[in-house]
Backbone as XML, in Angstrom:
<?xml version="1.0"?>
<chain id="A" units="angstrom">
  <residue number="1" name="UNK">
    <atom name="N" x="7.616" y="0.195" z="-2.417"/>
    <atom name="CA" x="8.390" y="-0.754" z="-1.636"/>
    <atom name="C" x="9.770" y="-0.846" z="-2.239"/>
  </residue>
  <residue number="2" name="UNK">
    <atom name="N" x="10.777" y="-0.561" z="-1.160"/>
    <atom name="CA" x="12.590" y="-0.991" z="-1.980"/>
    <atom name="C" x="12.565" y="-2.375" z="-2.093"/>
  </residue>
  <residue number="3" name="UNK">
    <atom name="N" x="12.948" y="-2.404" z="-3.244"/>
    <atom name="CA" x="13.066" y="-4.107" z="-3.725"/>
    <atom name="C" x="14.016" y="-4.595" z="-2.769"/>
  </residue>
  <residue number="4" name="UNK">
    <atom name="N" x="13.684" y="-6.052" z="-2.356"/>
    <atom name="CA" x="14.908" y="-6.627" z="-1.314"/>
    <atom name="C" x="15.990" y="-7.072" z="-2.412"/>
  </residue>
  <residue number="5" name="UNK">
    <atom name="N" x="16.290" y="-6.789" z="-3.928"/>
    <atom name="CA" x="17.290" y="-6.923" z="-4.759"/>
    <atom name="C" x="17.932" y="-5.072" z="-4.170"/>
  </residue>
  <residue number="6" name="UNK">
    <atom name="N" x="17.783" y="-4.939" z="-3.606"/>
    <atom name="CA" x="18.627" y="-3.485" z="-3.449"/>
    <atom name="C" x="18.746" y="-3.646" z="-1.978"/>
  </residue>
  <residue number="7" name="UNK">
    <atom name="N" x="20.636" y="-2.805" z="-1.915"/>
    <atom name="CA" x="21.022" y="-2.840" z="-0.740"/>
    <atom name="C" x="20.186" y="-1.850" z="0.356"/>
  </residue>
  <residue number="8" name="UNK">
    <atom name="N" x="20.310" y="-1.795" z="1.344"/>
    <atom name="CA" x="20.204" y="-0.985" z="2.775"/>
    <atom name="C" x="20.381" y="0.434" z="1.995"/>
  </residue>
  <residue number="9" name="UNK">
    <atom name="N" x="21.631" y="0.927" z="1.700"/>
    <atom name="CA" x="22.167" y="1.826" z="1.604"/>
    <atom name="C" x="21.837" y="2.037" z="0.049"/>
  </residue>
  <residue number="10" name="UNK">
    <atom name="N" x="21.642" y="1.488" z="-0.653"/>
    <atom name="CA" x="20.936" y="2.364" z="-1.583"/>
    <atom name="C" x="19.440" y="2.524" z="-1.447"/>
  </residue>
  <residue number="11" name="UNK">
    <atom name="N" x="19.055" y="1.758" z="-0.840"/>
    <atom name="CA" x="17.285" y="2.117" z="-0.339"/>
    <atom name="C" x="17.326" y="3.333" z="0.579"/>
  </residue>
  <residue number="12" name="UNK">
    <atom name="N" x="18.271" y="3.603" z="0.846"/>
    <atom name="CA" x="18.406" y="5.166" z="1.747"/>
    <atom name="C" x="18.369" y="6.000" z="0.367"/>
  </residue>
  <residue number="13" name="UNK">
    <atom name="N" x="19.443" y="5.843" z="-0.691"/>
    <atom name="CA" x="19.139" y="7.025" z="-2.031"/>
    <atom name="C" x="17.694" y="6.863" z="-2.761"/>
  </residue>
  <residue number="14" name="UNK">
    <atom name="N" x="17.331" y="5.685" z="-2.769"/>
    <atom name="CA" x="16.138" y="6.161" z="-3.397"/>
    <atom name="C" x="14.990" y="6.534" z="-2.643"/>
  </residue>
  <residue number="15" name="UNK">
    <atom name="N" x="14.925" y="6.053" z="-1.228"/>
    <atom name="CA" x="14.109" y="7.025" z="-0.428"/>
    <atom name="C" x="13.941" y="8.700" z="-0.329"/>
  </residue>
  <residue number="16" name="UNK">
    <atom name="N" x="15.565" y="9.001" z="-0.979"/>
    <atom name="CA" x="15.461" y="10.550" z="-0.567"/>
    <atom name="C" x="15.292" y="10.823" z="-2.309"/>
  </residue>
  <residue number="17" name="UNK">
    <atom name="N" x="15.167" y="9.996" z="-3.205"/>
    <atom name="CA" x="14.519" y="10.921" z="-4.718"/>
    <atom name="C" x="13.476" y="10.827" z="-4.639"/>
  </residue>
  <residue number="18" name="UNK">
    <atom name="N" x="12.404" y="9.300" z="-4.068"/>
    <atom name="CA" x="11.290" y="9.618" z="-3.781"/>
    <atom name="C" x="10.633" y="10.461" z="-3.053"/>
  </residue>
  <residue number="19" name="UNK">
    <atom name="N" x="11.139" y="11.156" z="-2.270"/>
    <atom name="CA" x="10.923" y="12.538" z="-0.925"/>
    <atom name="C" x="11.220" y="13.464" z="-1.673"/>
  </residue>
  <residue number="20" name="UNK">
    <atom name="N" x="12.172" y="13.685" z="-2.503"/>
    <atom name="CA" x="12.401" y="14.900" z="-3.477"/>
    <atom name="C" x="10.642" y="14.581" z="-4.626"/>
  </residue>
  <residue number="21" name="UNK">
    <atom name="N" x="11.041" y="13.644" z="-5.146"/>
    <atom name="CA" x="10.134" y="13.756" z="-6.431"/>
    <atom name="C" x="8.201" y="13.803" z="-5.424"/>
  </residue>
  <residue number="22" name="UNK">
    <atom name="N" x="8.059" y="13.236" z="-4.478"/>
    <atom name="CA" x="6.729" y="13.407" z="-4.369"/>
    <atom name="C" x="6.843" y="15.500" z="-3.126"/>
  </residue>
  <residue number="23" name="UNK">
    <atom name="N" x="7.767" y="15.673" z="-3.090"/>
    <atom name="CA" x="7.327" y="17.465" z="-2.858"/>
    <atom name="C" x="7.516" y="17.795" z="-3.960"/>
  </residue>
  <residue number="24" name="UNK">
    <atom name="N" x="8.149" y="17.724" z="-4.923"/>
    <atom name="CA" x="7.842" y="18.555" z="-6.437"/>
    <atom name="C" x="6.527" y="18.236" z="-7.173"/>
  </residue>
  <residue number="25" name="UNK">
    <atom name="N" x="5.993" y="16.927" z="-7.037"/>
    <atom name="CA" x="4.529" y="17.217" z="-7.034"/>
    <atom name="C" x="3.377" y="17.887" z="-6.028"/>
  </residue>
  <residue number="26" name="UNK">
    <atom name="N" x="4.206" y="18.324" z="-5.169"/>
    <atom name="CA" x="2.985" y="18.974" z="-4.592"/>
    <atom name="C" x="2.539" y="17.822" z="-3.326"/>
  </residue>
  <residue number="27" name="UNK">
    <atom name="N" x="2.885" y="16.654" z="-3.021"/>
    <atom name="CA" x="2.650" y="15.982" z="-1.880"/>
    <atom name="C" x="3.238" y="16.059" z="-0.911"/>
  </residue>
  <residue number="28" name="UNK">
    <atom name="N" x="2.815" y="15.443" z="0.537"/>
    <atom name="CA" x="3.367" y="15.519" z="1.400"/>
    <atom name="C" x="4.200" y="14.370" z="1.742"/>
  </residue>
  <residue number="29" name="UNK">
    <atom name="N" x="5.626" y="14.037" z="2.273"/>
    <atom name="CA" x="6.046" y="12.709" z="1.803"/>
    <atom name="C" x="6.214" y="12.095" z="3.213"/>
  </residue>
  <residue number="30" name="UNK">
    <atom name="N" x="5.531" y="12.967" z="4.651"/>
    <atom name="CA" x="5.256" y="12.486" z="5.419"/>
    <atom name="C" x="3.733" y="11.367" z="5.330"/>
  </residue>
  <residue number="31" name="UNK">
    <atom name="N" x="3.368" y="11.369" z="4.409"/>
    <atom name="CA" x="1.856" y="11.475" z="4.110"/>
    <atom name="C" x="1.816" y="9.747" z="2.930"/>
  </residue>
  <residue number="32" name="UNK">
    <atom name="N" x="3.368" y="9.360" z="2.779"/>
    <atom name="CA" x="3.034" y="8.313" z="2.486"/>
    <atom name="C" x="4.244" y="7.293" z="2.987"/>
  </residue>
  <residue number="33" name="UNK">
    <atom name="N" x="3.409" y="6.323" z="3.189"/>
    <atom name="CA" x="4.877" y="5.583" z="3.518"/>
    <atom name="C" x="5.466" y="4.118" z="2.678"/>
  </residue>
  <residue number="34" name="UNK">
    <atom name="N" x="6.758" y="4.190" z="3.209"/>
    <atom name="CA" x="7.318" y="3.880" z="2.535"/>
    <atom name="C" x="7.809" y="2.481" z="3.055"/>
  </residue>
  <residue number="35" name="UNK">
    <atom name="N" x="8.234" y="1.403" z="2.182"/>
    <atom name="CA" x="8.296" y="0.221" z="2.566"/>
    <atom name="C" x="9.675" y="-0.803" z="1.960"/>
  </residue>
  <residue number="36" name="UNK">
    <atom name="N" x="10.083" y="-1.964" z="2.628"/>
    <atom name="CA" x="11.174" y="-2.188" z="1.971"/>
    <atom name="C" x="11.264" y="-3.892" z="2.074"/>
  </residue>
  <residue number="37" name="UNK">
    <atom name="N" x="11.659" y="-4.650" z="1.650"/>
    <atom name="CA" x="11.622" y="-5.959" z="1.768"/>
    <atom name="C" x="13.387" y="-5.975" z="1.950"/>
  </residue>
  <residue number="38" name="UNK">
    <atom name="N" x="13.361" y="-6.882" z="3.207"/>
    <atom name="CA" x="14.982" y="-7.444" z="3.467"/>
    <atom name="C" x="14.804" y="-8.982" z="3.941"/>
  </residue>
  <residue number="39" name="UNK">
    <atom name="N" x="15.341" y="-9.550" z="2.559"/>
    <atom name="CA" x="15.978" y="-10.897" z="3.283"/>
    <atom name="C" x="17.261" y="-11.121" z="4.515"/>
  </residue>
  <residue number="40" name="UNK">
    <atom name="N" x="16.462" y="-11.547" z="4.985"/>
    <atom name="CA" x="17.540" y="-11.865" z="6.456"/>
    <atom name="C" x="17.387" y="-13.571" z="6.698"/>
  </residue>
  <residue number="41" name="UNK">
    <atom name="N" x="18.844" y="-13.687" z="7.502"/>
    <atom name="CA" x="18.834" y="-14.881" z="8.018"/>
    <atom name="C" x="19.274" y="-14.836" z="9.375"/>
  </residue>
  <residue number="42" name="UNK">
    <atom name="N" x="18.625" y="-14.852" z="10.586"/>
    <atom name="CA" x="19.615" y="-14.913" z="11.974"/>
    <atom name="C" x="20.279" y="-16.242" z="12.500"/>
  </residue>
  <residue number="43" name="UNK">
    <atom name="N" x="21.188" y="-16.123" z="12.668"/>
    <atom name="CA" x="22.259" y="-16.735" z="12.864"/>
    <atom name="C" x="23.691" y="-16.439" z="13.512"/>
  </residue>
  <residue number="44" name="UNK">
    <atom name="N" x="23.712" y="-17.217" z="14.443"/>
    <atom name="CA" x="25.267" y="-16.707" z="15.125"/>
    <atom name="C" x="26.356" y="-17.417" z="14.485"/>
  </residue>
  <residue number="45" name="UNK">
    <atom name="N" x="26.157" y="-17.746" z="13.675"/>
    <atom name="CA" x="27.130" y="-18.460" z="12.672"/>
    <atom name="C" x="27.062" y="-17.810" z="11.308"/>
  </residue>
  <residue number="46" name="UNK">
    <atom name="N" x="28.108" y="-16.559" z="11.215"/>
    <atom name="CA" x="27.622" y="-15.788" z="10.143"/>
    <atom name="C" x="27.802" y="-16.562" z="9.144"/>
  </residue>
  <residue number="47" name="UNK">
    <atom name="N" x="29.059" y="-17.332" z="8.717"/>
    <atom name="CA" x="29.639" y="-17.901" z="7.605"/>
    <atom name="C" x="28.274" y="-18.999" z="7.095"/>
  </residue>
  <residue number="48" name="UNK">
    <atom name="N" x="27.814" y="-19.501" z="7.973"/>
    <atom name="CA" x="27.047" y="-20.609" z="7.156"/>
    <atom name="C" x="25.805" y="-20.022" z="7.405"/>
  </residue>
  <residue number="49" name="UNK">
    <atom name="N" x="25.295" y="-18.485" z="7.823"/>
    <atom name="CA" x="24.121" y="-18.066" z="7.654"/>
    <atom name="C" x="24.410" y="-17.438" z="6.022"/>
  </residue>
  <residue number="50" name="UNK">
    <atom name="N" x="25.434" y="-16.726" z="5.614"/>
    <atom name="CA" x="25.545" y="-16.281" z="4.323"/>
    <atom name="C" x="25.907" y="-17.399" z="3.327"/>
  </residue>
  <residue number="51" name="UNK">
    <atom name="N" x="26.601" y="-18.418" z="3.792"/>
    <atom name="CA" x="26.514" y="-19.551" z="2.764"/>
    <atom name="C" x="24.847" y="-20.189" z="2.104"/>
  </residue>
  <residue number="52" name="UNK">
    <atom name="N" x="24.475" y="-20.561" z="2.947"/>
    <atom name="CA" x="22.897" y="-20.738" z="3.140"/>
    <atom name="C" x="22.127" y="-19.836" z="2.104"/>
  </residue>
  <residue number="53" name="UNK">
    <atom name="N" x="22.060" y="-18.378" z="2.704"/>
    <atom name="CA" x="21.268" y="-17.322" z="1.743"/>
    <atom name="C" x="22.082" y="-16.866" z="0.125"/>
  </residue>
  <residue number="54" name="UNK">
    <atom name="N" x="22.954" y="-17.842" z="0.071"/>
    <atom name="CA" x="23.641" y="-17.575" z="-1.192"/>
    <atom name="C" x="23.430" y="-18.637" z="-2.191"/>
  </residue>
  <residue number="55" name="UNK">
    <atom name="N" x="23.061" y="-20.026" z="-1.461"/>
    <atom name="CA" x="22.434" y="-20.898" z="-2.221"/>
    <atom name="C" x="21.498" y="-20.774" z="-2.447"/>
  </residue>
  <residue number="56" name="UNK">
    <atom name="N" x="20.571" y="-20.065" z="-1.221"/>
    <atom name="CA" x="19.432" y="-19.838" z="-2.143"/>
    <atom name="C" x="18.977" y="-18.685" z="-2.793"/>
  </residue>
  <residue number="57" name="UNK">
    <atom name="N" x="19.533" y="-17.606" z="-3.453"/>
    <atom name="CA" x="20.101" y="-16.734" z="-4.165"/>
    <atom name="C" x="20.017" y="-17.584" z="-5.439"/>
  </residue>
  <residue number="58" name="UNK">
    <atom name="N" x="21.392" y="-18.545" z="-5.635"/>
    <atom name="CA" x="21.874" y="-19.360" z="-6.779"/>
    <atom name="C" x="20.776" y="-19.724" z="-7.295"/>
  </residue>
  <residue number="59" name="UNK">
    <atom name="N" x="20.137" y="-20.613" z="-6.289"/>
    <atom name="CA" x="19.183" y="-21.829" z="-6.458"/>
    <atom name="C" x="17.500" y="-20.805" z="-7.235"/>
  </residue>
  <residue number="60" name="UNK">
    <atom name="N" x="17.095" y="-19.827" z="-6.282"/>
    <atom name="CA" x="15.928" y="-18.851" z="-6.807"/>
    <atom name="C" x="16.123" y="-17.766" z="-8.072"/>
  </residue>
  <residue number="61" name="UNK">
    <atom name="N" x="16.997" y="-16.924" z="-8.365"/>
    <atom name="CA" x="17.326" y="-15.597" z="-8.716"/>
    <atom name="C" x="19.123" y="-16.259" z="-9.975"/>
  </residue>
  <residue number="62" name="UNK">
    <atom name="N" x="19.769" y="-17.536" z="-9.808"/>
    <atom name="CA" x="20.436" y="-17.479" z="-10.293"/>
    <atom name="C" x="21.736" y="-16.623" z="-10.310"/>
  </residue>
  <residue number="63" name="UNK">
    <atom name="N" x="21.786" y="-16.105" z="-9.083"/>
    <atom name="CA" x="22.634" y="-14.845" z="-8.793"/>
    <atom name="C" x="23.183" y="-15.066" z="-7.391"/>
  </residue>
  <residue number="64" name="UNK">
    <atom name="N" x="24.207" y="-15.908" z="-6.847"/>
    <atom name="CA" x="24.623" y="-16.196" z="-5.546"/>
    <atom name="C" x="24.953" y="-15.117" z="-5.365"/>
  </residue>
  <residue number="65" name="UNK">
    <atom name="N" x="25.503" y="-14.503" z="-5.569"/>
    <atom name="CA" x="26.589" y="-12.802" z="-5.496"/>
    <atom name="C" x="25.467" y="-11.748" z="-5.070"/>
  </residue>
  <residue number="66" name="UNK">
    <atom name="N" x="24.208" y="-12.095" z="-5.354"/>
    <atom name="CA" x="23.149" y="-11.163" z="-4.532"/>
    <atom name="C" x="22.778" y="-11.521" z="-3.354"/>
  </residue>
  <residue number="67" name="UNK">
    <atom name="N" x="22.908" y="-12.528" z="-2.698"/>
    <atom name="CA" x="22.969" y="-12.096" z="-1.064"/>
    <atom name="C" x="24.097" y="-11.849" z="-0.325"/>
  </residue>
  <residue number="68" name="UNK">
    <atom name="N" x="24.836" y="-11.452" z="-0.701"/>
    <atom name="CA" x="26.139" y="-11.178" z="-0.247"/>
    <atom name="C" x="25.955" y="-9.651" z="-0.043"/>
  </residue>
  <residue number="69" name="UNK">
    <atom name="N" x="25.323" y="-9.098" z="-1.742"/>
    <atom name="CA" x="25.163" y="-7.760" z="-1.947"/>
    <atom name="C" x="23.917" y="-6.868" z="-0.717"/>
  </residue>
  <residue number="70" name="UNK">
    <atom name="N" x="23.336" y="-8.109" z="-0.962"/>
    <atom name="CA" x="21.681" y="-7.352" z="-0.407"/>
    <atom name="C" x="20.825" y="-8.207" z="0.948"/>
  </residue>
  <residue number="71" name="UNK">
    <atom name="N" x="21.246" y="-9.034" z="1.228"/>
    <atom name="CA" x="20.893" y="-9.659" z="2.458"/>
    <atom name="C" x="21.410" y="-9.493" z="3.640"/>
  </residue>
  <residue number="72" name="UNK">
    <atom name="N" x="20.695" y="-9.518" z="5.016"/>
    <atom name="CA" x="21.065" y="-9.553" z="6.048"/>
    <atom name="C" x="21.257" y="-10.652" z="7.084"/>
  </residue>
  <residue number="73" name="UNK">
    <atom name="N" x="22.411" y="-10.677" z="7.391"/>
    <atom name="CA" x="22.773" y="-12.142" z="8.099"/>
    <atom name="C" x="23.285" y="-11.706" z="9.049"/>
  </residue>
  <residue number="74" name="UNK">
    <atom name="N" x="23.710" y="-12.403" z="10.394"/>
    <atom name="CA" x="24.345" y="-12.798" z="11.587"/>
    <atom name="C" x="23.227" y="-12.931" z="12.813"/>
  </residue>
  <residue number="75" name="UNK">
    <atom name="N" x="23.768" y="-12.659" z="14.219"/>
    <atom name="CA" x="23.356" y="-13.032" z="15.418"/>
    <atom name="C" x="21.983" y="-11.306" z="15.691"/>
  </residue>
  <residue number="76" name="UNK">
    <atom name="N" x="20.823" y="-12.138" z="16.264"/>
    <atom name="CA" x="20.005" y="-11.131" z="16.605"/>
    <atom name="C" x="20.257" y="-10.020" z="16.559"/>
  </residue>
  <residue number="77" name="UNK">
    <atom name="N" x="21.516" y="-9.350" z="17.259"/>
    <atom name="CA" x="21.610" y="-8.190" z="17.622"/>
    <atom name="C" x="22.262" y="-7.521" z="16.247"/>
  </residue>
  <residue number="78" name="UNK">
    <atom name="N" x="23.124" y="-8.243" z="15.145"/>
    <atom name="CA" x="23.369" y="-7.428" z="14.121"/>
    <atom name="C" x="22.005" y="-6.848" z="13.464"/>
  </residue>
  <residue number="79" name="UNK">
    <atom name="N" x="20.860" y="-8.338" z="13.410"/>
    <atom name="CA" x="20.094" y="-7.612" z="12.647"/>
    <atom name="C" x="19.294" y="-6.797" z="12.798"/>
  </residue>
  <residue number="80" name="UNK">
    <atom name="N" x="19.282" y="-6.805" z="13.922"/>
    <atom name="CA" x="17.752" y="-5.664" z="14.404"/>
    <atom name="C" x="18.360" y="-4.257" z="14.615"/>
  </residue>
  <residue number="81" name="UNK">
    <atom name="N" x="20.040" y="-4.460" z="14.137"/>
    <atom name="CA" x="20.671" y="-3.067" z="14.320"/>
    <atom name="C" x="20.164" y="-2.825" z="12.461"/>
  </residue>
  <residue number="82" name="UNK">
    <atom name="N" x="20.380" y="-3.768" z="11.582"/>
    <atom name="CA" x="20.060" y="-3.071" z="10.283"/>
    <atom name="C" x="18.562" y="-3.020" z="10.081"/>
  </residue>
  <residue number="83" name="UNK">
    <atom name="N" x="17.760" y="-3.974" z="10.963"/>
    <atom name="CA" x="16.376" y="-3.470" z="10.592"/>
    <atom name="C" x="16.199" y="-2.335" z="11.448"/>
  </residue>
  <residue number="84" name="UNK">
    <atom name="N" x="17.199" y="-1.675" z="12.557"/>
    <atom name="CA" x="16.451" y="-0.415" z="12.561"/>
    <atom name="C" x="17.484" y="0.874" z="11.675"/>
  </residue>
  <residue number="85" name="UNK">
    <atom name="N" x="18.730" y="0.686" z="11.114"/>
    <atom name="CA" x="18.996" y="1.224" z="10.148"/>
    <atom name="C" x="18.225" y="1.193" z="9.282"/>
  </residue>
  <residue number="86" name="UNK">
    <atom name="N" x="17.224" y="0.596" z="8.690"/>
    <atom name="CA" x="16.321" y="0.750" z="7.744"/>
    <atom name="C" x="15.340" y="1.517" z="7.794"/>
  </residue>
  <residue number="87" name="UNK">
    <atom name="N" x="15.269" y="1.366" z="8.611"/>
    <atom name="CA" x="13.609" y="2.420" z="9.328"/>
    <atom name="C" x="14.210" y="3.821" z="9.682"/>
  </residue>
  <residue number="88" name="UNK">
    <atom name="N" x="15.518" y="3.912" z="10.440"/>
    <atom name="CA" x="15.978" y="5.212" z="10.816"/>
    <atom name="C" x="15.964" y="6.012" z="8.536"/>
  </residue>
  <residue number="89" name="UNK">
    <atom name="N" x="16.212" y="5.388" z="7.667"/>
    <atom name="CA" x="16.225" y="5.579" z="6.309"/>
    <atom name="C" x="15.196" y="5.969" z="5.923"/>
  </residue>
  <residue number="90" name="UNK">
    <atom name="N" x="13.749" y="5.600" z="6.751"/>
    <atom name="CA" x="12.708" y="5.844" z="6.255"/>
    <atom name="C" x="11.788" y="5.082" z="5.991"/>
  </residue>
  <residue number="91" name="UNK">
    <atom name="N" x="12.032" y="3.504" z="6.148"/>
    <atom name="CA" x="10.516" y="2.132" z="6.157"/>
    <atom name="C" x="9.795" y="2.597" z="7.324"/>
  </residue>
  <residue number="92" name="UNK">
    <atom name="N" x="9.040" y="2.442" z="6.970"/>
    <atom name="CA" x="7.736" y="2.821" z="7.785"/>
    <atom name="C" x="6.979" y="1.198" z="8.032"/>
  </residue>
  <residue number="93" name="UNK">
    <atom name="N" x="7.168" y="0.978" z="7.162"/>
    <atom name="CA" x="6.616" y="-0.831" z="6.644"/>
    <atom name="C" x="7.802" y="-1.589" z="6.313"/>
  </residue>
  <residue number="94" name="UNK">
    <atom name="N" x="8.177" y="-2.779" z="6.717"/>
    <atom name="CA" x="9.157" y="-3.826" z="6.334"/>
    <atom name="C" x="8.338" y="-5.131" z="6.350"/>
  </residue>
  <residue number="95" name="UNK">
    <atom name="N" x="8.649" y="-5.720" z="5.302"/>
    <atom name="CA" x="8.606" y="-7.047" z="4.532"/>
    <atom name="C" x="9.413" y="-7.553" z="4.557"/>
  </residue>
  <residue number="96" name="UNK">
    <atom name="N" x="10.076" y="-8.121" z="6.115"/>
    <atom name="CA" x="11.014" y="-9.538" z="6.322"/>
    <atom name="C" x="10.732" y="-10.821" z="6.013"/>
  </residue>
  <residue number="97" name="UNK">
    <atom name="N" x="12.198" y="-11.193" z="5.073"/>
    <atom name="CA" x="11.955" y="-12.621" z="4.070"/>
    <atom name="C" x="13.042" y="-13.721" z="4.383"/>
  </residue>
  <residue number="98" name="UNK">
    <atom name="N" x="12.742" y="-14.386" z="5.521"/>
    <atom name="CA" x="13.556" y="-15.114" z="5.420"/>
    <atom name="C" x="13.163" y="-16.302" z="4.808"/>
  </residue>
  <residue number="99" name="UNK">
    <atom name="N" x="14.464" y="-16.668" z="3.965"/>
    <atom name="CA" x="14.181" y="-17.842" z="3.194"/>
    <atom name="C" x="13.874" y="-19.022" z="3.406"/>
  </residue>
  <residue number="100" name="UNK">
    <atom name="N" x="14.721" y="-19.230" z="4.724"/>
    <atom name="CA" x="14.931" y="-20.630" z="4.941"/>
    <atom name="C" x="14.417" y="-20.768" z="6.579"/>
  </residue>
  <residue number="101" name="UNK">
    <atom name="N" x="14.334" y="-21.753" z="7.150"/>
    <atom name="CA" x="13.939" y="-22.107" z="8.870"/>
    <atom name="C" x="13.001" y="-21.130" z="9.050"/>
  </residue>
  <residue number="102" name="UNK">
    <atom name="N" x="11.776" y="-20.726" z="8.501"/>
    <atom name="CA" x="11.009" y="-20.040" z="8.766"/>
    <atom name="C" x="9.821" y="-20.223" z="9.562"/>
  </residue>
  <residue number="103" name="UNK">
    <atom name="N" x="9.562" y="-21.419" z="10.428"/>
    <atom name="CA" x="9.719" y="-21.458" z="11.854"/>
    <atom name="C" x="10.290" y="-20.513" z="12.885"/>
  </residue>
  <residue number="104" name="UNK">
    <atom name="N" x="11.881" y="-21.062" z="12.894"/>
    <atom name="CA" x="12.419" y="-20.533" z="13.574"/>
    <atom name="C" x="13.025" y="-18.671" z="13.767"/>
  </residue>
  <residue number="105" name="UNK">
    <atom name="N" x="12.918" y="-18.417" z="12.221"/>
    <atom name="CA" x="13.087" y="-16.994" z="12.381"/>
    <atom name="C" x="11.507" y="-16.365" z="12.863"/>
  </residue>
  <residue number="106" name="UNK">
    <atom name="N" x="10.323" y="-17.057" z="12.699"/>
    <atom name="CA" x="9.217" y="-16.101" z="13.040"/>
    <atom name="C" x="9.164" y="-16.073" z="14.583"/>
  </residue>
  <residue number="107" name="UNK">
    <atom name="N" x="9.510" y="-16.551" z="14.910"/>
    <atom name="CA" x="9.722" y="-17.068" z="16.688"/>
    <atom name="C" x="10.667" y="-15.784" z="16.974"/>
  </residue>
  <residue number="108" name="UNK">
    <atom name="N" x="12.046" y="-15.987" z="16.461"/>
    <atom name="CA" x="13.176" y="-14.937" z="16.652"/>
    <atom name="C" x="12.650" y="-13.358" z="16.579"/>
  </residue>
  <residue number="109" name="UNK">
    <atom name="N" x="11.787" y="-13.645" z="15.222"/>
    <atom name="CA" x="11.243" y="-12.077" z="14.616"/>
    <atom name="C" x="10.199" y="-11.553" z="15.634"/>
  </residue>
  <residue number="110" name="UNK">
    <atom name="N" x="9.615" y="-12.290" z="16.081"/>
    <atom name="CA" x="8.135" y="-12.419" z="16.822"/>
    <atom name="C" x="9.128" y="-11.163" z="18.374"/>
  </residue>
  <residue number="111" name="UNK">
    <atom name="N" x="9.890" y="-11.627" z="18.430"/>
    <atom name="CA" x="10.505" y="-11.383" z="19.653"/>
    <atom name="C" x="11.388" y="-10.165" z="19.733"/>
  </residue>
  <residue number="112" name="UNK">
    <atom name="N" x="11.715" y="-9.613" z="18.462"/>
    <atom name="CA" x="12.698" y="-8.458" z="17.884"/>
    <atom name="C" x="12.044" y="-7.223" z="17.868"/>
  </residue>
  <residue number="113" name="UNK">
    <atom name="N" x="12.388" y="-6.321" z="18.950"/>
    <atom name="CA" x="11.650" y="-4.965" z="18.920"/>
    <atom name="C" x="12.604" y="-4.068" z="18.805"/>
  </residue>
  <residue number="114" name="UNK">
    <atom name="N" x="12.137" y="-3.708" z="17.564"/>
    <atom name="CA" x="13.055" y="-2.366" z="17.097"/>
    <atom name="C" x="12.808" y="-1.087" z="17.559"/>
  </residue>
  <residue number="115" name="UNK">
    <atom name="N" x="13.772" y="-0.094" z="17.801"/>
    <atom name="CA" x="13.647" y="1.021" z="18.137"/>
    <atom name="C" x="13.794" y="0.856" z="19.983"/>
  </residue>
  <residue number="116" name="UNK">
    <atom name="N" x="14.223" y="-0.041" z="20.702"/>
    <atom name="CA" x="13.888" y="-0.620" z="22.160"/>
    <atom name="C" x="15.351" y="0.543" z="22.333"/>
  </residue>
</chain>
């Protein structure tokens, strides 16, 4: 699983050393899959959806400056463009974490079909 402490775009590089390193053993790397955890927040209010996931950054991890780095925020349609940038990378499996109103994002999520 790519740690949701790592960006999008570096979970694309280590997807492709893990695809390198499991054919140099001899596996097939269609044959396993691969998974990634992304904190997201949807929101059409980007500014106070990333304010939000930065407190709680501060508040959990001690590190506000990591959801800035590694979280996904704005209105439906940004995110389901990076949750399917993620998958076009290679998740096969995603572990969406939203922190906060988690009510309301499972409703949102419930409703988000990627790849449409």
């Amino acid at each position: 699983m790519g740690a949701g402490s790592s960006s999008i775009a570096d979970f694309g590089g280590h997807v492709a050393v893990l695809r390198r390193a499991l054919e140099e053993a001899g596996r097939d790397p269609a044959a396993f899959t691969v998974s990634k955890r992304l904190y997201l927040a949807i929101d059409d209010d980007r500014a106070r959806a990333e304010a939000r996931l930065r407190r709680w950054f501060g508040h959990v991890y001690g590190a506000p400056d990591m959801a800035s780095a590694v979280a996904v925020w704005g209105p439906e349609a940004y995110v389901r463009e990076r949750i399917a940038e993620t998958v076009a990378l290679g998740a096969g499996h995603l572990l969406l974490h939203p922190p906060f109103d988690h009510d309301e994002h499972l409703e949102a999520l419930a409703d988000l079909a990627v790849g449409d």
